[in-house]
C-alpha atoms as one frame of an Amber mdcrd trajectory, in Angstrom:
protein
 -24.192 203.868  30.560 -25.428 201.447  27.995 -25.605 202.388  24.197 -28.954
 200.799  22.625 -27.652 199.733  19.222 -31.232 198.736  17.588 -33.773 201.188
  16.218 -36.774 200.023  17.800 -39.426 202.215  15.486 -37.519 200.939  12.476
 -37.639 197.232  13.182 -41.534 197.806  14.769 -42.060 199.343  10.942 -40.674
 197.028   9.110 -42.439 194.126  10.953 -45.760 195.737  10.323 -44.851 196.075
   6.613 -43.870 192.286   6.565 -47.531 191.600   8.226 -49.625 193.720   5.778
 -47.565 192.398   2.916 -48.485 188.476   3.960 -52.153 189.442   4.638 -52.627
 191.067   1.013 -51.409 187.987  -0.170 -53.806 185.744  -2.189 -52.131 182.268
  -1.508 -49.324 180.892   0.059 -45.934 182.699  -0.236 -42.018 181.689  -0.388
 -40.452 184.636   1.093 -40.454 188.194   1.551 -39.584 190.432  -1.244 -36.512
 192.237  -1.333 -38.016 195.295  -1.562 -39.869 195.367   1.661 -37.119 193.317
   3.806 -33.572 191.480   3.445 -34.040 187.895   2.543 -32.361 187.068   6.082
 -34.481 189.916   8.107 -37.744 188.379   5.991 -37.180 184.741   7.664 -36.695
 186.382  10.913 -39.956 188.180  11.201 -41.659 185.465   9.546 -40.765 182.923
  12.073 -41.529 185.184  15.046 -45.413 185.956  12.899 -45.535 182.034  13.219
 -44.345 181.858  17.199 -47.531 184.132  17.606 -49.801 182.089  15.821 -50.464
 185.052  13.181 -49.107 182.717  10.216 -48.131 178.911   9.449 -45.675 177.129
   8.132 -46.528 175.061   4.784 -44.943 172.607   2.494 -43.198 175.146   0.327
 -44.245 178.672   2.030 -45.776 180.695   4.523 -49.691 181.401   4.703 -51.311
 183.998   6.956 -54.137 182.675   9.636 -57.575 184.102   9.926 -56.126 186.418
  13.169 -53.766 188.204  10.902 -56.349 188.910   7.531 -59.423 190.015  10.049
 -58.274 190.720  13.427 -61.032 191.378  15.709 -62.603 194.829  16.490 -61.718
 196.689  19.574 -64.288 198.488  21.874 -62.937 201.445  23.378 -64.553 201.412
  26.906 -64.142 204.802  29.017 -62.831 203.665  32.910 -64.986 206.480  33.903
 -68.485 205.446  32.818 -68.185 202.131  34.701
């Protein structure tokens, strides 16, 4: 049987912390602080943000896209009423 070495509710945390931290953010950023993520972990998450088109890439930092600051709201539809 295969041992799962990751700890899929801490990295899912941490990425969520990275993602509020760059949508408080008034302008564009360098990195992520040390004291929510490792420099190396920071670059990680901030890349994947930018594969999902939540974030771009600018000349000297990172900047968080309109889907990331006001994501859209969700209506909870009920499969029964339909």
């Amino acid at each position: 049987m295969r041992v799962e070495r990751r700890d899929h509710r801490k990295r899912a945390d941490l990425e969520r912390r990275v993602a509020q931290w760059i949508s408080g953010a008034p302008s564009v950023v360098g990195e992520v602080p040390p004291y929510i993520a490792s420099p190396e972990a920071g670059r990680r998450i901030l890349k994947r943000l930018a594969l999902r088109g939540l974030i771009r890439r600018v000349n000297w930092g990172w900047v968080a896209r309109s889907a990331l600051v006001c994501p859209a709201l969700l209506k909870r539809v009920d499969p029964e009423e339909s």
